[in-house]
C-alpha positions as CSV (number, residue, x, y, z in Angstrom):
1,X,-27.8,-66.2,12.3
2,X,-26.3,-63.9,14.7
3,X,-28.2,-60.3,15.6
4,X,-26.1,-57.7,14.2
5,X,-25.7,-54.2,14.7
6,X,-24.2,-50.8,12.5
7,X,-20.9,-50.2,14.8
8,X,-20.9,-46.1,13.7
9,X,-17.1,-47.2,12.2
10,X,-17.0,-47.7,8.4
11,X,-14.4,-49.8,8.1
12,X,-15.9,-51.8,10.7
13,X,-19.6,-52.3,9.5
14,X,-21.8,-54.5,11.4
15,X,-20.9,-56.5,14.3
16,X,-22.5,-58.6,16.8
17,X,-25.3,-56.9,18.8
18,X,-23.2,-58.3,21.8
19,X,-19.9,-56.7,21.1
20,X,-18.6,-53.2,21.5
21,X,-16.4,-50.5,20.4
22,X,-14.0,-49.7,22.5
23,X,-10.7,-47.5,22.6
24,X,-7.1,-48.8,22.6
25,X,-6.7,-47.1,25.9
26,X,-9.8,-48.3,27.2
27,X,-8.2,-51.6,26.9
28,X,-5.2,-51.2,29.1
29,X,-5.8,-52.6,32.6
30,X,-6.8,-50.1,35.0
31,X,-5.2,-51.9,38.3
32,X,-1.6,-52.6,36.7
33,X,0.8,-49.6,36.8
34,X,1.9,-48.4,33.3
35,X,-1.0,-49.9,31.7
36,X,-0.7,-47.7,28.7
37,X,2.6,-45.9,28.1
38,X,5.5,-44.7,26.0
39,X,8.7,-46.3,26.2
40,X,12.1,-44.7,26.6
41,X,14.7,-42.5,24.7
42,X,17.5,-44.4,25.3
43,X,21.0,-42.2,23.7
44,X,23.2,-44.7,21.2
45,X,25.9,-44.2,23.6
46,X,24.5,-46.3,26.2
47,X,23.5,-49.1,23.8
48,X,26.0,-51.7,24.8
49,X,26.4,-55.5,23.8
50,X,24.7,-57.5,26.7
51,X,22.5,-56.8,29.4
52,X,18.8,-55.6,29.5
53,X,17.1,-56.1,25.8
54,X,16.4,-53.0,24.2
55,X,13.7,-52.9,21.3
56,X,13.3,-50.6,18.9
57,X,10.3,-50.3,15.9
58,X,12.4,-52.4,13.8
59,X,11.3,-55.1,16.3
60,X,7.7,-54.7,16.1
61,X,6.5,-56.4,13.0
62,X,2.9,-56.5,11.6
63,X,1.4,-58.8,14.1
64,X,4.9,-60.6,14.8
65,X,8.3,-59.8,16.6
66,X,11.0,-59.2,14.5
67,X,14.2,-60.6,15.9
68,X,17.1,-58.2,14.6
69,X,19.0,-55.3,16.2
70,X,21.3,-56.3,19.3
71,X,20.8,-53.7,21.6
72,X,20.7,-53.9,25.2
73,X,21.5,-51.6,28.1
74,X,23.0,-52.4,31.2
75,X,21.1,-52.7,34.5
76,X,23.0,-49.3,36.0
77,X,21.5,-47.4,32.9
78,X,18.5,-48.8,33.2
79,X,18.2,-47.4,37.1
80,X,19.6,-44.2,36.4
81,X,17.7,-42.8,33.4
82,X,14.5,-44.5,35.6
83,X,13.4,-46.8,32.2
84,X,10.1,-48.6,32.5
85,X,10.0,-52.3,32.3
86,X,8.5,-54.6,29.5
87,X,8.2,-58.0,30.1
88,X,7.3,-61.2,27.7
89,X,3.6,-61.2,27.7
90,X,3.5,-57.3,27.1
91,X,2.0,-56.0,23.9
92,X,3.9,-53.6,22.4
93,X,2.7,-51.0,18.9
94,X,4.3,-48.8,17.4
95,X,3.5,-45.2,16.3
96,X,6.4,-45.0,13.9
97,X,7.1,-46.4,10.5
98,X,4.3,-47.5,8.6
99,X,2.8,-49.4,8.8
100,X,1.4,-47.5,11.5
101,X,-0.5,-48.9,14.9
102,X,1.4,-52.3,13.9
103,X,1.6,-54.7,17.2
104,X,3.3,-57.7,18.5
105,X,3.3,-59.9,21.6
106,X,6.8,-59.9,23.4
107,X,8.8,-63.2,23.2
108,X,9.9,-64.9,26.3
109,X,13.7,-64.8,25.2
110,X,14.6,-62.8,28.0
111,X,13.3,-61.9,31.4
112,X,12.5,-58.1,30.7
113,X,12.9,-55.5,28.1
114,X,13.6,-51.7,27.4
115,X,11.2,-50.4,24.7
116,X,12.3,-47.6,22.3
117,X,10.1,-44.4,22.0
118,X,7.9,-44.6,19.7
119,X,6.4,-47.6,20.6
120,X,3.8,-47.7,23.4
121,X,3.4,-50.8,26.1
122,X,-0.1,-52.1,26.4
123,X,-0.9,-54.1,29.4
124,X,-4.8,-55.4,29.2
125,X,-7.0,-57.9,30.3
126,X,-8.0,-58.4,26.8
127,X,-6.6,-61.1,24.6
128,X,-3.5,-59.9,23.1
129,X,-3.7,-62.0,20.8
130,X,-7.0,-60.8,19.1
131,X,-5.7,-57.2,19.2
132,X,-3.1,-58.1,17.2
133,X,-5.2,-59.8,14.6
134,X,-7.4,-56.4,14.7
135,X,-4.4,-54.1,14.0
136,X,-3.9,-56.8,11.3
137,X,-6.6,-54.8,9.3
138,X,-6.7,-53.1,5.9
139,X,-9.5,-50.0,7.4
140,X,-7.6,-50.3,11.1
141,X,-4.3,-49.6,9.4
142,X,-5.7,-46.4,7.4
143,X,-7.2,-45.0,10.3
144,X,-3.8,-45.0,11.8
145,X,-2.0,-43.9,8.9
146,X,-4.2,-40.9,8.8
147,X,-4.1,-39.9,12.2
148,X,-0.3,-40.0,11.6
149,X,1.9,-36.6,11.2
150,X,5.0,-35.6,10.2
151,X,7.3,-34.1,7.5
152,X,10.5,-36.1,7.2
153,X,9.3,-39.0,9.4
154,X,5.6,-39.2,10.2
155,X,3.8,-41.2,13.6
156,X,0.8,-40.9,15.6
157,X,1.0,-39.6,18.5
158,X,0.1,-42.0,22.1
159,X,-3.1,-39.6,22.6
160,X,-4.2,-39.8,19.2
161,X,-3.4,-44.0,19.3
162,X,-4.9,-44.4,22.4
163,X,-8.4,-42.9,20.5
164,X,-8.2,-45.5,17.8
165,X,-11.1,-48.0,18.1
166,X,-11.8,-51.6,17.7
167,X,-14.3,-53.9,18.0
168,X,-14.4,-56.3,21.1
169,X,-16.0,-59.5,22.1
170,X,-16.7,-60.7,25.3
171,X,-13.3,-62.0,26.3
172,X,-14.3,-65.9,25.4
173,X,-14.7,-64.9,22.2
174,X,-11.8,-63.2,22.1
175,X,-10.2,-66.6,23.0
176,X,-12.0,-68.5,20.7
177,X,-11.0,-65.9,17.7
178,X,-7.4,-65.8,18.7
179,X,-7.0,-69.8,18.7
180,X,-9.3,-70.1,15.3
181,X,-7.2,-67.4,13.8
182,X,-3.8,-68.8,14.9
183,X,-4.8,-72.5,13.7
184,X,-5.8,-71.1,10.6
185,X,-2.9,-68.1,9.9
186,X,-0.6,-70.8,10.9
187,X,-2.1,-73.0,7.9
188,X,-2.1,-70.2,5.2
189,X,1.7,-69.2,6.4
190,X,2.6,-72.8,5.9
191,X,1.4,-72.7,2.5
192,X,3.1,-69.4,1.8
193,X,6.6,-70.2,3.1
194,X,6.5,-73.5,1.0
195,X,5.1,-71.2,-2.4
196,X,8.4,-68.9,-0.9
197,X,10.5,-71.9,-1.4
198,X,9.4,-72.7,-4.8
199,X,10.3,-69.1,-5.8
200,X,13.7,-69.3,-4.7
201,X,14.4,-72.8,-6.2
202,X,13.0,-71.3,-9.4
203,X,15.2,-68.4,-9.4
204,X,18.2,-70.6,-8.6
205,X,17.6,-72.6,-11.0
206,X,17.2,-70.0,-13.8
207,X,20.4,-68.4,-12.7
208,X,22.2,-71.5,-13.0
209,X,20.8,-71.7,-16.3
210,X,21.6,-68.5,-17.4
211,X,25.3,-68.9,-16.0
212,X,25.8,-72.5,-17.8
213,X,24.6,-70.8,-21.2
214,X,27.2,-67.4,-21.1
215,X,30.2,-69.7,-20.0
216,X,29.7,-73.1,-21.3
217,X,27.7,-72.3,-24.1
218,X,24.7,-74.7,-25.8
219,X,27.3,-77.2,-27.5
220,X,28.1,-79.8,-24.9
221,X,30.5,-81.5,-27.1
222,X,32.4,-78.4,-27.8
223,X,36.9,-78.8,-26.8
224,X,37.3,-76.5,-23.6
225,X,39.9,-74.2,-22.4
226,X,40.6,-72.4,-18.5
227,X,39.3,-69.6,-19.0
228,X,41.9,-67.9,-16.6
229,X,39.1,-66.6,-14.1
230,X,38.0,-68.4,-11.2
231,X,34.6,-67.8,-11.0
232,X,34.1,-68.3,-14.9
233,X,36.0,-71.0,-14.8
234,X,36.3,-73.8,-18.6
235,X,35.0,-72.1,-21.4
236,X,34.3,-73.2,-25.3
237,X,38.1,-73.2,-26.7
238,X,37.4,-70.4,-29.0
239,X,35.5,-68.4,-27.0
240,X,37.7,-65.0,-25.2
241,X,37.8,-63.9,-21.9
242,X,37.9,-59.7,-22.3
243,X,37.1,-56.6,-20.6
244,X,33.9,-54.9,-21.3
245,X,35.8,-51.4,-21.9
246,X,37.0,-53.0,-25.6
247,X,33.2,-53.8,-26.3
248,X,31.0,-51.1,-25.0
249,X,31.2,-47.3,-24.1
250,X,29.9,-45.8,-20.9
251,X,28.2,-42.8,-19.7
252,X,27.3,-41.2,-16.2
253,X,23.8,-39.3,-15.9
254,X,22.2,-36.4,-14.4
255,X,23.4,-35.2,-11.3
256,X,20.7,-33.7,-9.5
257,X,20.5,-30.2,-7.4
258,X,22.2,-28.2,-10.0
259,X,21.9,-24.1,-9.2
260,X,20.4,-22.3,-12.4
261,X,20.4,-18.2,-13.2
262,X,17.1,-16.6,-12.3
263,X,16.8,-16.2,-16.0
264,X,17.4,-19.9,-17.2
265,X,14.5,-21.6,-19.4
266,X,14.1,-24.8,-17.9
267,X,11.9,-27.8,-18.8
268,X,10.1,-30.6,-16.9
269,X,11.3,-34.4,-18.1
270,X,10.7,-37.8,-16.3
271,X,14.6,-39.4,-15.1
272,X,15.2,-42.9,-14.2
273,X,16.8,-43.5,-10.4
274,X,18.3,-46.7,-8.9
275,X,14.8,-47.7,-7.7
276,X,14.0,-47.9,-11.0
277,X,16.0,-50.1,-12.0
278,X,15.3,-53.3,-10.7
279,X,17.4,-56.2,-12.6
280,X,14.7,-58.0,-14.7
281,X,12.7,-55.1,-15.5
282,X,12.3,-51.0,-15.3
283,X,9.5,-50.1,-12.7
284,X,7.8,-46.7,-14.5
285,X,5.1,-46.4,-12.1
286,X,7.3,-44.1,-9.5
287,X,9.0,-42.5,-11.9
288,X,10.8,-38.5,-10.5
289,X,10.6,-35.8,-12.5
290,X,13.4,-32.6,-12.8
291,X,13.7,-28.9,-14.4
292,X,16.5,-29.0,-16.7
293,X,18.0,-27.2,-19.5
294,X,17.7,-28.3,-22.9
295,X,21.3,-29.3,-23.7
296,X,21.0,-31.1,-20.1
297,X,18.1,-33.2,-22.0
298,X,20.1,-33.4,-25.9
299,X,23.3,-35.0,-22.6
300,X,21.5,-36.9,-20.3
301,X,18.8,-38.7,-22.7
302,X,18.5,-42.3,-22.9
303,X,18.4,-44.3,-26.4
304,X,16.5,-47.1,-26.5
305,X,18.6,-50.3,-26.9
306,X,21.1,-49.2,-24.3
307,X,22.0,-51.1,-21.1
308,X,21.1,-49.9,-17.5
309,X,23.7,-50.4,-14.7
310,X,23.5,-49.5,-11.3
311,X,26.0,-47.8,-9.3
312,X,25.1,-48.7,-5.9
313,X,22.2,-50.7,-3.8
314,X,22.0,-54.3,-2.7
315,X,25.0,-56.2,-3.1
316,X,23.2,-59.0,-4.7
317,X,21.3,-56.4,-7.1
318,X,24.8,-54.5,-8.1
319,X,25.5,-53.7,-11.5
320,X,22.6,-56.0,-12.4
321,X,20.4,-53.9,-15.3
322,X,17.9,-54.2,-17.9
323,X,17.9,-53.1,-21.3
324,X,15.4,-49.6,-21.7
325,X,13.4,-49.9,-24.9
326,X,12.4,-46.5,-25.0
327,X,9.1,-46.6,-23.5
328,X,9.4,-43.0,-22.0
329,X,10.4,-40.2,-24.5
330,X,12.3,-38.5,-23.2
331,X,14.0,-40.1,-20.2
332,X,16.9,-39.0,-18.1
333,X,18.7,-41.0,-16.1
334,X,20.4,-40.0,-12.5
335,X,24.1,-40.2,-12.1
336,X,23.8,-43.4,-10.4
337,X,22.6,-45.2,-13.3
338,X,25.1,-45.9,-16.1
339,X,24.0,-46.2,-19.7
340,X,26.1,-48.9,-21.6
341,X,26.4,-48.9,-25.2
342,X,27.9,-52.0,-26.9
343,X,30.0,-52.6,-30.0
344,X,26.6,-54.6,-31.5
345,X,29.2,-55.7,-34.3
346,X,31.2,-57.5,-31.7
347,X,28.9,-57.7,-28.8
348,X,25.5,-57.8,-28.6
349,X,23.4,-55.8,-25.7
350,X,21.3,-58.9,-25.2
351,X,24.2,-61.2,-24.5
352,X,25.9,-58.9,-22.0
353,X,22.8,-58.1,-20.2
354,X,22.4,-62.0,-19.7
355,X,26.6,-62.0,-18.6
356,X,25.0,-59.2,-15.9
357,X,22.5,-61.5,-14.7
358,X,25.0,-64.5,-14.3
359,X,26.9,-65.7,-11.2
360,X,29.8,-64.3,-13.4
361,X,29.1,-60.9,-12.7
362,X,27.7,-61.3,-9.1
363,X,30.9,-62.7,-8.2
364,X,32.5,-60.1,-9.7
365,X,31.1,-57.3,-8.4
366,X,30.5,-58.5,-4.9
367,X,34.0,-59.1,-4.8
368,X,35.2,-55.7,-6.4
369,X,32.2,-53.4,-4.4
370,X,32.5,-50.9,-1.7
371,X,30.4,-52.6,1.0
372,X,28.6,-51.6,4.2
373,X,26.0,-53.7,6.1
374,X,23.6,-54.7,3.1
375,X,24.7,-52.0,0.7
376,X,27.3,-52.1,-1.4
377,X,28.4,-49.2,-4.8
378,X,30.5,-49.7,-7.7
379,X,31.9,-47.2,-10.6
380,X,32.3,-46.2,-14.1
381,X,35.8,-47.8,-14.2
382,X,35.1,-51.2,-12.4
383,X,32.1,-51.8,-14.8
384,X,34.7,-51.5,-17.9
385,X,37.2,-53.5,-16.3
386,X,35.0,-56.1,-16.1
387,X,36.2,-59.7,-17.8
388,X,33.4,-61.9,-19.4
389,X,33.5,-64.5,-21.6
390,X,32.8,-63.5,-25.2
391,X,31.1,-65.9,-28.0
392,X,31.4,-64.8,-31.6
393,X,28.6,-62.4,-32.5
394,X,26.5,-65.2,-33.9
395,X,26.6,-67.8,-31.2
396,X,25.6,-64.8,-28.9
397,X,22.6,-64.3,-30.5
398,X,21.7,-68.4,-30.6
399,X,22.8,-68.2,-27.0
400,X,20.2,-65.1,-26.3
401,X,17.5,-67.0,-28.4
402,X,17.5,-69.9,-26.1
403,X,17.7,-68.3,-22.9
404,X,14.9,-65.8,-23.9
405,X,12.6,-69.0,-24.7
406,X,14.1,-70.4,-21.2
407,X,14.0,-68.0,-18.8
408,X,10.4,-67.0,-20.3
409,X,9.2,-70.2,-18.9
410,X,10.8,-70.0,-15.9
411,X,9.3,-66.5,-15.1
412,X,6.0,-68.0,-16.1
413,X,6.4,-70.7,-13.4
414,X,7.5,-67.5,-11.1
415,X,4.5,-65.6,-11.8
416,X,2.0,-68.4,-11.4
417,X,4.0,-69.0,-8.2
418,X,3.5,-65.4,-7.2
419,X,0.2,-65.0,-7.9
420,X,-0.8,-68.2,-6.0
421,X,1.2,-66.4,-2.8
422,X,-0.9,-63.0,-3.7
423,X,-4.1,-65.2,-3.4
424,X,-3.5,-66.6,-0.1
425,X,-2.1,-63.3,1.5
426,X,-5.9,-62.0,0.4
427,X,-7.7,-64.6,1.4
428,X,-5.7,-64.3,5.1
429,X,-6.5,-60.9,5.4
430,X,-9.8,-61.2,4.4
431,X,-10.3,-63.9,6.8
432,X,-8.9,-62.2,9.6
433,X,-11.5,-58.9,8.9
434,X,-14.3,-61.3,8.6
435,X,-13.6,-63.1,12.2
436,X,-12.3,-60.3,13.8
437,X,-15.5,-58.2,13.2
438,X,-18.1,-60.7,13.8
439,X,-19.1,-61.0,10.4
440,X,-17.8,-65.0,9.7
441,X,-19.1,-66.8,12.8
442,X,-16.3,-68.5,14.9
């Protein structure tokens, strides 16, 4: 059993009575130039499409680099705006974005880099590779965040990171840490990417399900007609093919920052956003409030049994919804969430909010968005247009009663399979804290 000692840090606790606590910028080398610096504003007009890398925060991940962006800057740049070098080797973290004090190791794609602002180079005699397991750390990563300011976009400063502290081995240790850690993290990540795989087989599969069941039906034996539509394809010969405007109404929500008289009598109510709305389910534990009028609430209320729609977000997420039961009374909802109400005589909610989880619908509103990088918006008048095949009311409701039973196992198998994941991403971090403090014996 080792001899420890109290390291004064309580996140820390005990640690070896042969290791210290030292300061990030006790840890840059004090014989290499720029040991410990910030690296450079570089103006978007002189981001060009080859030349010297150029890395911003979006690069540095937690304990990984992130390859995305495509920045560089050309070598005439670099010598007049006097940038520093970073080179493969270097460790970079970064003061911006949480979370905060996150570091990386720099690849040896290229030869040299530019660093954004924001990020500081850390050149040391230390094992890199340790500190990154450090920053790694649950208590490391609050001390950061704390120590972080800002109104619309918080960092810590280089001073204030630089007076972080860790706890350091002698540098054999370090080693011996670093290659335990990587053998093992590499082990665990294994395990995770394959649960990862799992996942997205299982959601694959249950959308293929769901699609098979709103277009084909459950009756395999059933005479088939072209449905007229592409991407719907055959459908049961006396199913329809219609747009959802002859089935359902539609209303817009609350549109926020309205100007009231001095005088008005306004009340506090919960309202649903986009983020709220998230496809398979309504997230209530972030959900906004607003001061509103009365006849804004009697408007802009939501009825339980109607169908939420988003206007905008991820393309693959689109016009996917859920079905609000009412478990907030009452709730709002913003003007980029739609409320659909369905004829139930003709079409039932249940059925159409399946139809809005199929490939039908992802097709169709990919194909009919607005679209920027990863975003992408609809509206009130593409959602009514949209064409889906329609059962009779009863075989909806047979179609809805096997898919509930379905897709309830399926998300079973989802949650086991995400829960397995949580485990493992605990037991990492946990076994990361325990080596990287001395406290589990390497």
């Amino acid at each position: 059993m080792r001899e420890m000692k109290d390291s004064g840090i309580e996140w820390i606790g005990e640690i070896p009575a042969d290791w210290e606590i030292r300061k990030i910028k006790q840890l840059a080398d004090s014989n290499t130039e720029n040991s410990f610096v910030d690296g450079d504003w570089i103006e978007s007009p002189y981001i060009v499409d080859c030349g010297i890398r150029y890395l911003t925060t979006g690069n540095i991940g937690d304990g990984v680099f992130k390859e995305q962006g495509n920045g560089y800057i050309t070598l005439k740049t670099f010598e007049e705006l006097a940038c520093k070098y970073a080179f493969p080797g270097d460790l970079i973290i970064s003061r911006l974005n949480a979370p905060y004090g996150r570091s990386c190791i720099l690849p040896s794609d290229y030869t040299e880099y530019v660093v954004a602002v924001d990020n500081v180079i850390l050149r040391t005699q230390e094992d890199k590779r340790y500190i990154c397991y450090v920053s790694q750390c649950d208590g490391y990563k609050h001390t950061v965040e704390d120590d972080a300011k800002g109104t619309t976009m918080k960092r810590i400063s280089r001073t204030n990171l630089g007076n972080i502290v860790m706890p350091l081995p002698p540098i054999l240790q370090q080693h011996r840490i670093a290659n335990y850690l990587d053998r093992k993290c590499s082990q665990i990540d294994a395990i995770i990417a394959r649960q990862q795989e799992v996942i997205e087989k299982l959601k694959a599969y249950k959308l293929s399900v769901i699609t098979e069941a709103v277009t084909k039906g459950l009756n395999p034996d059933v005479p088939m007609k072209d449905s007229g539509i592409e991407w719907i394809g055959k459908i049961p010969e006396h199913w329809i093919v219609s747009q959802l405007k002859y089935y359902a109404s539609l209303r817009s929500g609350l549109t926020l920052g309205k100007k009231y008289p001095p005088d008005s009598k306004l009340i506090e109510v919960p309202y649903l956003r986009v983020a709220n709305v998230q496809g398979d389910y309504i997230k209530l534990d972030d959900v906004a409030t607003a001061f509103v009028q009365q006849e804004e609430i009697d408007k802009y209320s939501l009825h339980k049994g109607e169908l939420l729609l988003t206007e905008g977000g991820d393309r693959d997420k689109l016009g996917r919804g859920c079905i609000w039961n009412g478990e907030i009374q009452p709730c709002l909802h913003q003007n980029h969430v739609f409320a659909v109400t369905t004829d139930t005589g003709k079409l039932s909610t249940e059925y159409l909010n399946y139809v809005t989880s199929s490939n039908v619908a992802r097709t169709y509103f990919d194909y009919t968005a607005k679209k920027t990088t990863n975003l992408a918006s609809t509206n009130s008048t593409t959602i009514l247009q949209f064409k889906l095949p329609i059962p009779p009311i009863e075989e909806q409701g047979t179609i809805v009663s096997y898919l509930d039973t379905k897709c309830a196992k399926i998300n079973s198998w989802l949650n086991n399979t995400e829960l397995v994941i949580s485990k493992l991403q605990d037991y990492k971090k946990s076994l990361i804290y325990e080596v990287v403090t001395g406290k589990k014996e390497v």
